[in-house]
C-alpha positions as CSV (number, residue, x, y, z in Angstrom):
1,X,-20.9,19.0,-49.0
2,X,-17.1,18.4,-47.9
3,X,-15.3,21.5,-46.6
4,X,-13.1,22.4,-49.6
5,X,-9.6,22.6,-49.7
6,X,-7.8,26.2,-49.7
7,X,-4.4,27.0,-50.5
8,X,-2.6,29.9,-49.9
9,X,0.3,30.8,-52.2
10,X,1.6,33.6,-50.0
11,X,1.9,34.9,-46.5
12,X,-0.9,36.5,-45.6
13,X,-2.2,38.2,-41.8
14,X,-3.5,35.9,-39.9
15,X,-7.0,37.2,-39.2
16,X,-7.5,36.2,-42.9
17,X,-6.2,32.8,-42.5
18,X,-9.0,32.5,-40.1
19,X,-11.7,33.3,-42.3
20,X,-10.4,30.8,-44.4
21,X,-10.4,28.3,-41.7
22,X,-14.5,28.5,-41.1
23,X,-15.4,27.5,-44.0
24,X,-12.2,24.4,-45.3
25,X,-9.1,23.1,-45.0
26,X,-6.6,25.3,-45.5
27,X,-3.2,25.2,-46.6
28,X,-0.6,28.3,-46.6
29,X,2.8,29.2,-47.9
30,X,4.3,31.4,-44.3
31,X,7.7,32.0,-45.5
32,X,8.4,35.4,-46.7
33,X,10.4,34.3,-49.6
34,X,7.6,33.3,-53.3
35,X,6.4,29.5,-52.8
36,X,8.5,27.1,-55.2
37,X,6.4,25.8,-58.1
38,X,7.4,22.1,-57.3
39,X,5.5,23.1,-54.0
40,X,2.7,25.2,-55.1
41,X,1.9,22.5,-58.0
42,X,1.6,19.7,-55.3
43,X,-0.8,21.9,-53.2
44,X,-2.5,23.0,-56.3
45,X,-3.3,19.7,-57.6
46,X,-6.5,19.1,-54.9
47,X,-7.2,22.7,-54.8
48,X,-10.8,23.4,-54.9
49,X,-9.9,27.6,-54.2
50,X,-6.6,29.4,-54.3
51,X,-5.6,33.3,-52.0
52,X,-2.8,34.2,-54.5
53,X,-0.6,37.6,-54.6
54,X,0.1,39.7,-57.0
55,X,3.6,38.3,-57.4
56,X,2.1,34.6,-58.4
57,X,1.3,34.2,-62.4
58,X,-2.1,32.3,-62.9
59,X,-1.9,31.0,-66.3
60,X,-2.1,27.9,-68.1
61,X,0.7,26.0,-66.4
62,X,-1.1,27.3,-62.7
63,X,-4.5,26.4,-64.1
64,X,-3.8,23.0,-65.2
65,X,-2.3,22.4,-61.6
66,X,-5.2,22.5,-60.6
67,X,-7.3,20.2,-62.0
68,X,-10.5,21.0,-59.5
69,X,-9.8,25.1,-59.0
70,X,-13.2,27.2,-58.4
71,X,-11.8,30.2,-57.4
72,X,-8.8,32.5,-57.6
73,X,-9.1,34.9,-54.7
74,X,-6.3,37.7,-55.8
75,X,-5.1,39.3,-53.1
76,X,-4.7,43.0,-54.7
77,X,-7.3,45.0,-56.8
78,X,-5.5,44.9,-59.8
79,X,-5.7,41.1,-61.7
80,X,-3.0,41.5,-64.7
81,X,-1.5,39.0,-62.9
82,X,-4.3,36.5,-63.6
83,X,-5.0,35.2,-67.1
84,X,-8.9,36.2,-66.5
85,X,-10.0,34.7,-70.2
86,X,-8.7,31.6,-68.9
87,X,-10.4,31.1,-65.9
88,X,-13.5,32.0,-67.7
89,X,-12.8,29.2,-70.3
90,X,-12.3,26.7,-67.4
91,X,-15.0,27.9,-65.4
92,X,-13.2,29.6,-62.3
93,X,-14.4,32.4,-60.8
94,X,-11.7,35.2,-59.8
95,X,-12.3,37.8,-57.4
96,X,-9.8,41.1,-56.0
97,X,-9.9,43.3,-53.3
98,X,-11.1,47.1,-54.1
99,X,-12.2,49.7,-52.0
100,X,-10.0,48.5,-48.8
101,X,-6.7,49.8,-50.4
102,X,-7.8,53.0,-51.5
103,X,-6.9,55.7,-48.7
104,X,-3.8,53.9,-47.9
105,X,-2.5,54.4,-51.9
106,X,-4.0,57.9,-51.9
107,X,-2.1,58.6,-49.1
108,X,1.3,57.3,-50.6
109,X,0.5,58.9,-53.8
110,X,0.5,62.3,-52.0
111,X,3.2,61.2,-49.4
112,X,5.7,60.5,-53.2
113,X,4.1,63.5,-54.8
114,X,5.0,65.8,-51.5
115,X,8.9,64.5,-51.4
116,X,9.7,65.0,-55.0
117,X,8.3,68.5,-55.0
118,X,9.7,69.1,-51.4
119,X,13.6,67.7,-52.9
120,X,12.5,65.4,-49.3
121,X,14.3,62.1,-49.9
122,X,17.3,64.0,-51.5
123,X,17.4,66.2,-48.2
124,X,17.6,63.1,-46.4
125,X,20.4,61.2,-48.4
126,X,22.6,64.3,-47.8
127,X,22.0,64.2,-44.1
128,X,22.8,60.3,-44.4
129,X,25.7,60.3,-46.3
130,X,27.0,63.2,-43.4
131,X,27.9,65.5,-46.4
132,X,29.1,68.9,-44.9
133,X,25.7,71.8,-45.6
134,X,24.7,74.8,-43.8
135,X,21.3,76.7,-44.5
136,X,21.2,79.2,-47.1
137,X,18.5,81.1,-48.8
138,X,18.5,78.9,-51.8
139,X,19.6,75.8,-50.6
140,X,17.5,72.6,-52.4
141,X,14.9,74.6,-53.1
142,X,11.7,72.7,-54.4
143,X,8.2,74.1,-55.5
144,X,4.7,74.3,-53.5
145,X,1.5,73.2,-54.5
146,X,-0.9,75.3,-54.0
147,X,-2.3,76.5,-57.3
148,X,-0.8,73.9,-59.7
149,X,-2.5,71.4,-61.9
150,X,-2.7,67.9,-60.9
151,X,-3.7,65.2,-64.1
152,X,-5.2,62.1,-62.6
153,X,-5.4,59.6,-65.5
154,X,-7.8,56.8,-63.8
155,X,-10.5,58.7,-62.1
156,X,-11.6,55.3,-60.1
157,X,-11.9,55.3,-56.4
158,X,-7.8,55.6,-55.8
159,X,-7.9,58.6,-58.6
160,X,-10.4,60.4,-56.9
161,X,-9.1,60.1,-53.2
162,X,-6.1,61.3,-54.8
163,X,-7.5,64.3,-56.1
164,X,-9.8,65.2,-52.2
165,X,-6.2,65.1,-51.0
166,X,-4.7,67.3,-53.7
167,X,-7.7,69.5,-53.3
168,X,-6.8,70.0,-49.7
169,X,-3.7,71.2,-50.6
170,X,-5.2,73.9,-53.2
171,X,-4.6,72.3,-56.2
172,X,-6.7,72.4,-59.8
173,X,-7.6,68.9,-60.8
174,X,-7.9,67.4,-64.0
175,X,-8.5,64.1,-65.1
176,X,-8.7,61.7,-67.8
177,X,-10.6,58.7,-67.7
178,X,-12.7,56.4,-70.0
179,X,-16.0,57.5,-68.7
180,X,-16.6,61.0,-67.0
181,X,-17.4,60.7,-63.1
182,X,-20.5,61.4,-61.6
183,X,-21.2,64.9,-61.8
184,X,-21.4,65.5,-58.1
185,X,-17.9,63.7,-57.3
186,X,-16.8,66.2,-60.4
187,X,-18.7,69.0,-58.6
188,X,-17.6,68.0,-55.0
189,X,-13.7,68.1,-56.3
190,X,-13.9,70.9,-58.4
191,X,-12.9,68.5,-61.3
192,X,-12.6,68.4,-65.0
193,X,-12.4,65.5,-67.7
194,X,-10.3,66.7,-70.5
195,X,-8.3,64.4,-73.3
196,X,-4.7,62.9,-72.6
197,X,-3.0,65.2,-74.9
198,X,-4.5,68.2,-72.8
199,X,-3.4,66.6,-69.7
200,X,-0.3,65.9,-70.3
201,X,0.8,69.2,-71.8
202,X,-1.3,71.3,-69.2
203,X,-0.5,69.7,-66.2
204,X,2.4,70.4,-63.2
205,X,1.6,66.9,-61.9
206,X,0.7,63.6,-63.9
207,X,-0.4,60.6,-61.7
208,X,-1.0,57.2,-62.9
209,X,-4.1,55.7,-60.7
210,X,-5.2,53.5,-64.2
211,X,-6.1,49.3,-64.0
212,X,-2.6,47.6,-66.3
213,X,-3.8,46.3,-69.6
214,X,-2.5,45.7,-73.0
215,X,-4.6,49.1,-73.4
216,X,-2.2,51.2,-71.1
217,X,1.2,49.0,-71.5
218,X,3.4,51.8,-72.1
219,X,0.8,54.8,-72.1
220,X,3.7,56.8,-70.8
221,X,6.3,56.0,-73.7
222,X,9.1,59.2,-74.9
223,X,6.2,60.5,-77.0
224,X,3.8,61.4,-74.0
225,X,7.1,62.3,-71.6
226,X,7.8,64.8,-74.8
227,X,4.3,65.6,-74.9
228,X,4.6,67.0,-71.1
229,X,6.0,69.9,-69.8
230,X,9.7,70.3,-68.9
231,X,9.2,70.7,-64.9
232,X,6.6,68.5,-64.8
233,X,6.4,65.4,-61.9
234,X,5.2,61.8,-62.9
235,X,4.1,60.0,-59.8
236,X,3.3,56.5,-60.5
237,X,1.3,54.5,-57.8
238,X,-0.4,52.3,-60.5
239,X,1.7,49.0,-61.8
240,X,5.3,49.5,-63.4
241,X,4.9,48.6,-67.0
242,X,2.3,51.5,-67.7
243,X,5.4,53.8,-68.0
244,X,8.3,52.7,-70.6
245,X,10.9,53.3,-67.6
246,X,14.1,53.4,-70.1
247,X,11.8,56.0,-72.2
248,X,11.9,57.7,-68.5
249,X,15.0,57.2,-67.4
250,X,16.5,59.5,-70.1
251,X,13.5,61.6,-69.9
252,X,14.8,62.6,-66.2
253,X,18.4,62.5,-67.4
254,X,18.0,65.2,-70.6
255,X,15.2,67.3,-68.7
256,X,12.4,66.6,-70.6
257,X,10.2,66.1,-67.6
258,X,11.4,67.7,-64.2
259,X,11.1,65.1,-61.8
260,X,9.5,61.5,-61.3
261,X,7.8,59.4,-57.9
262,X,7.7,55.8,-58.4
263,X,6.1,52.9,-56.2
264,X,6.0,49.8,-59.1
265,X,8.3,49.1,-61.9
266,X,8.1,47.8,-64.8
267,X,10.2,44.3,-64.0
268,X,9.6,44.4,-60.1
269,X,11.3,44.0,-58.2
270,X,13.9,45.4,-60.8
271,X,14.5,49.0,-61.2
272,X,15.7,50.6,-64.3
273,X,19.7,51.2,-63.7
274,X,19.4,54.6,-65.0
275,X,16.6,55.8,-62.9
276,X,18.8,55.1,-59.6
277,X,21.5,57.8,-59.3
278,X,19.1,60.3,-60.3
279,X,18.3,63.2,-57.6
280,X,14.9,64.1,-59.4
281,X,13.7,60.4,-58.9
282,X,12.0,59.4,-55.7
283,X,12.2,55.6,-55.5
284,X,9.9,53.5,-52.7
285,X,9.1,49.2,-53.4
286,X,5.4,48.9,-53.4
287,X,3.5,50.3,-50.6
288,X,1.0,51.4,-51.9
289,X,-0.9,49.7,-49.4
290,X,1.6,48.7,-46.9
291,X,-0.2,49.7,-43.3
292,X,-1.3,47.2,-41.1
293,X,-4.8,48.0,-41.4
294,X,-5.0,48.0,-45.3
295,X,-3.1,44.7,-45.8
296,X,-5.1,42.9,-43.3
297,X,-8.4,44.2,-44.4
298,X,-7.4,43.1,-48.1
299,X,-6.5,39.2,-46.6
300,X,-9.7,39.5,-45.0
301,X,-12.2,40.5,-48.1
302,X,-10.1,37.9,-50.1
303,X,-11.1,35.1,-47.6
304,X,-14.5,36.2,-47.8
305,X,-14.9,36.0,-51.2
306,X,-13.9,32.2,-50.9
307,X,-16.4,32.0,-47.9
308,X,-18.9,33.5,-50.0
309,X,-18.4,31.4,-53.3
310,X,-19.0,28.4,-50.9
311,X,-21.4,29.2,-48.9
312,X,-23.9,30.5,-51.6
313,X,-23.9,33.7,-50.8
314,X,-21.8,34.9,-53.6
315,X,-17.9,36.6,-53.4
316,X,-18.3,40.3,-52.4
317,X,-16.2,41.5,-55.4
318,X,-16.1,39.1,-58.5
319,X,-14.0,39.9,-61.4
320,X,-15.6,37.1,-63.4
């Protein structure tokens, strides 16, 4: 059989590169900045598998780019940037990457969730901006943890390393999700399904950890902000356009919510205007799973589902 031909839309660690390289020829994009379409189509058009990002669109125009595709190896666990019907129509398979990512967005989830609570990246911009401040008793004073409710809505594998985190720091969990967990994960995290409407009006903490679909586009509109309580946090690790973030933005600005942590946006890499002189609004781009490790450990399983699809062994985490 002749080695196929392997493009790579976006810069990627190396070690995954290599992968690539033992089982075709492979072709990849190394600048930083996105890949020009008058480029990507030239590569595309003798494509027989594609490494794309989160950031590259595979729809119709992508697809009929490449005329010989088999596979779409997304380089994220989410696929909402991937027109998934499509490739089914046409016969290409599309894999992601879960599991590898899922301590290092835990992690930020709780790193976000500890600095809104803990007024952290406010203390900072005060020290930055050399602002004149001496201690006092009640000087930026934020709230603990211990006791409060966190609502996890998307009790998957992030969702649930969220909440053995959040457990560690004493706090109640509650989740919703469209299938209750195993009962020893529920057991083992002292855990509770309940409806959204319970979450959100029960809980001190809401935390989106929930796949992007037409299903949760805007799941957090100005009804459920209304629906929460008036000091509660949103922390947002997810994808951007599950929140309404104008619905937000005057959400934080009118105190119907207390306080928001945000890692994706709705129009990345835009940011709602009103959501950036706001003090109750932590603000980070997308890194979620931004360590060394994670990112190159995602490359990798990527590369071997194209080894895999080739090879006849089968990708190691198909979506179709």
């Amino acid at each position: 059989m002749t080695a196929p031909r392997i493009v790579v839309t976006g810069k990627i660690p190396e070690p995954g590169v290599e992968v690539l390289k033992t089982i075709g020829e492979v072709w990849a994009w190394t600048d930083d900045e996105p890949i020009p379409h008058d480029i990507r189509d030239e590569q595309l058009a003798t494509a027989d598998a594609v490494v794309t990002l989160l950031t590259d669109t595979v729809d119709e125009a992508f697809l009929d780019a490449a005329p010989q595709l088999k596979i779409v190896a997304n380089v994220a666990v989410g696929y909402n940037n991937i027109d998934v019907g499509l490739c089914q129509v046409r016969g290409v398979t599309v894999t992601n990457t879960p599991g590898v990512l899922t301590d290092a967005t835990a992690d930020l989830a709780m790193g976000l969730l500890l600095m809104v609570t803990r007024r952290l990246a406010e203390g900072e911009r005060l020290i930055r901006s050399e602002t004149p401040w001496k201690w006092g008793m009640f000087m930026m004073l934020g709230t603990g943890l211990q006791g409060r409710q966190l609502g996890i809505i998307g009790m998957g594998g992030i969702g649930q390393a969220l909440a053995q985190r959040a457990r560690a720091f004493g706090m109640q969990i509650v989740y919703h999700n469209r299938s209750a967990v195993a009962p020893d994960i529920e057991a083992a995290l002292d855990a509770r399904r309940c409806d959204l409407d319970e979450l959100l009006a029960t809980s001190d903490v809401v935390s989106l950890n929930c796949p992007y679909s037409e299903q949760t586009h805007h799941l957090i509109d100005a009804a459920a902000l209304s629906a929460m309580r008036n000091d509660a946090v949103l922390v947002n690790t997810a994808r951007g356009p599950i929140v309404d973030e104008a619905a937000l933005a005057v959400a934080l600005s009118n105190g119907v919510i207390g306080a928001a942590a945000l890692d994706v946006f709705e129009r990345e890499p835009e940011v709602h205007p009103g959501l950036l002189g706001l003090d109750n609004t932590v603000l980070v781009p997308h890194l979620g799973s931004a360590t060394v490790e994670t990112r190159t450990a995602m490359a990798k399983l990527a590369a071997h589902n194209v080894v895999g699809f080739f090879d006849g062994s089968g990708p190691a985490t198909p979506v179709t």
